[in-house]
N, C-alpha and C positions, 0 to 999 in steps of 0.2 A: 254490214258489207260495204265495200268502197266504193259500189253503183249504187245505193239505195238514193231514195230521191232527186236523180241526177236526169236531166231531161238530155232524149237525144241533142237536140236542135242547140243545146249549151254546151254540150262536150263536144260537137263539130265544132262550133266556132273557138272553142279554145285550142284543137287542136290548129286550126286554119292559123289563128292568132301565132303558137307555138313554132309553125313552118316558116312565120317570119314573109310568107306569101301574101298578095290581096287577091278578094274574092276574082275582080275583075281577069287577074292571070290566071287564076286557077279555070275559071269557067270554063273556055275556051279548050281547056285544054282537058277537062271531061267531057266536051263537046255538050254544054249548057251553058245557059243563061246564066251571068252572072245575079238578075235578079230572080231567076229559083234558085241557087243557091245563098242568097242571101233569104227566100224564104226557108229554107230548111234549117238555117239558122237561127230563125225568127219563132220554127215552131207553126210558120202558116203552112206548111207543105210537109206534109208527113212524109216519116224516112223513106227513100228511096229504094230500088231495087238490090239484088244482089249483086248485079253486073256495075250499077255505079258504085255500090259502096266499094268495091274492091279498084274499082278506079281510081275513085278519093283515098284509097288507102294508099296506092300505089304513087299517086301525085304526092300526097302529101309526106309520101316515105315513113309512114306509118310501124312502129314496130309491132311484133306479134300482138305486145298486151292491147296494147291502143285499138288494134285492129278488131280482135276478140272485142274489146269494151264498145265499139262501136258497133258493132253487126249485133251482139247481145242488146244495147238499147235500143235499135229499131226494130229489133224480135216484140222487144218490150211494148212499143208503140205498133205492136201489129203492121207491122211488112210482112204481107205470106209468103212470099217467096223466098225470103230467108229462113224464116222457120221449117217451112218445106223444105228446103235445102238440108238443114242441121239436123232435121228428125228424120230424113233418107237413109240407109244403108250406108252409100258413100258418106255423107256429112256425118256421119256419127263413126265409119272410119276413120277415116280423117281426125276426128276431135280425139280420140284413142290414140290412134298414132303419135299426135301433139303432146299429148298428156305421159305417152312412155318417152320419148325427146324430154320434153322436159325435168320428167324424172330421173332419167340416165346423164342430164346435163348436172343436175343436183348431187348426184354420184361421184362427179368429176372429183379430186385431187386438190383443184385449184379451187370450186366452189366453195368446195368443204373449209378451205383455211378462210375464206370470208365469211362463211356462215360463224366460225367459230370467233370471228372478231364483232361480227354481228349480236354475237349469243352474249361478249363480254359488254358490249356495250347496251343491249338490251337489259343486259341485269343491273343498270347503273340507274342512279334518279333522275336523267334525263329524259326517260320517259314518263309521263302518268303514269298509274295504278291503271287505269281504267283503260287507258290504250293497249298497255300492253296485253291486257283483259283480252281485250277484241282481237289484237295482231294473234293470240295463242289459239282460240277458237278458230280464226280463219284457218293457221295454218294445221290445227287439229283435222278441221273436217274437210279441207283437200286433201290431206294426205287417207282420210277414212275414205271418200271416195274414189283414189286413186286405187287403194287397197282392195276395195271391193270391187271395180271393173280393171283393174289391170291387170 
């Protein structure tokens, strides 16, 4: 899977790096410290809440996946308050809801003609044997999950 052994506190600061942002501006403007966020970065300050993570997502214009991947590794790193959030009625709304969006976006007309240029150049030797392995499972057992709560 494309989180497996990925620390929160490393994929914040790549996405900070990616914003083209410094810590110093962003702080300020989550209303903290530039140095706890540079410990959250560091891994000395464990993930945050769910009110700043969506802060930081919102500063840092974060798209859905990014967002998802981040609120997911500080689930990972034990923040209760996210996980509580996600295992609520609403938060597992929510993620349902997300999940039929994105599958009705995959529906689309326009998707479909890049998936299918996706499909030609997946079956070409530009990718491993082994990659393409793992790219066919991930997308096997999303869409099995999607199948069975959607």
């Amino acid at each position: 899977m494309y989180l497996m052994n990925r620390k929160f506190s490393d994929f914040l600061e790549e996405l900070i790096k990616m914003s083209g942002l410094e810590k110093k501006q962003i702080g300020p403007e989550l209303g903290i410290t530039a140095s706890y966020l540079t410990g959250l970065t560091s891994g000395r300050n464990r993930p945050p809440s769910l009110d700043l993570l969506r802060r930081i997502s919102k500063v840092l214009n974060l798209s859905d996946r990014e967002e998802a991947e981040l609120l997911y590794l500080a689930i990972e790193e034990r923040s209760p308050d996210v996980l509580e959030y996600l295992i609520s009625e609403r938060g597992a709304q929510v993620l349902r809801d997300k999940g039929k969006e994105i599958y009705q976006a995959f529906m689309d007309p326009e998707i479909q003609k890049h998936l299918e240029v996706c499909k030609s150049y997946f079956g070409s030797k530009k990718i491993p044997e082994e990659r393409k392995k793992l790219i066919r499972q991930t997308i096997e057992s999303d869409l099995k999950l999607y199948e069975e709560g959607g």
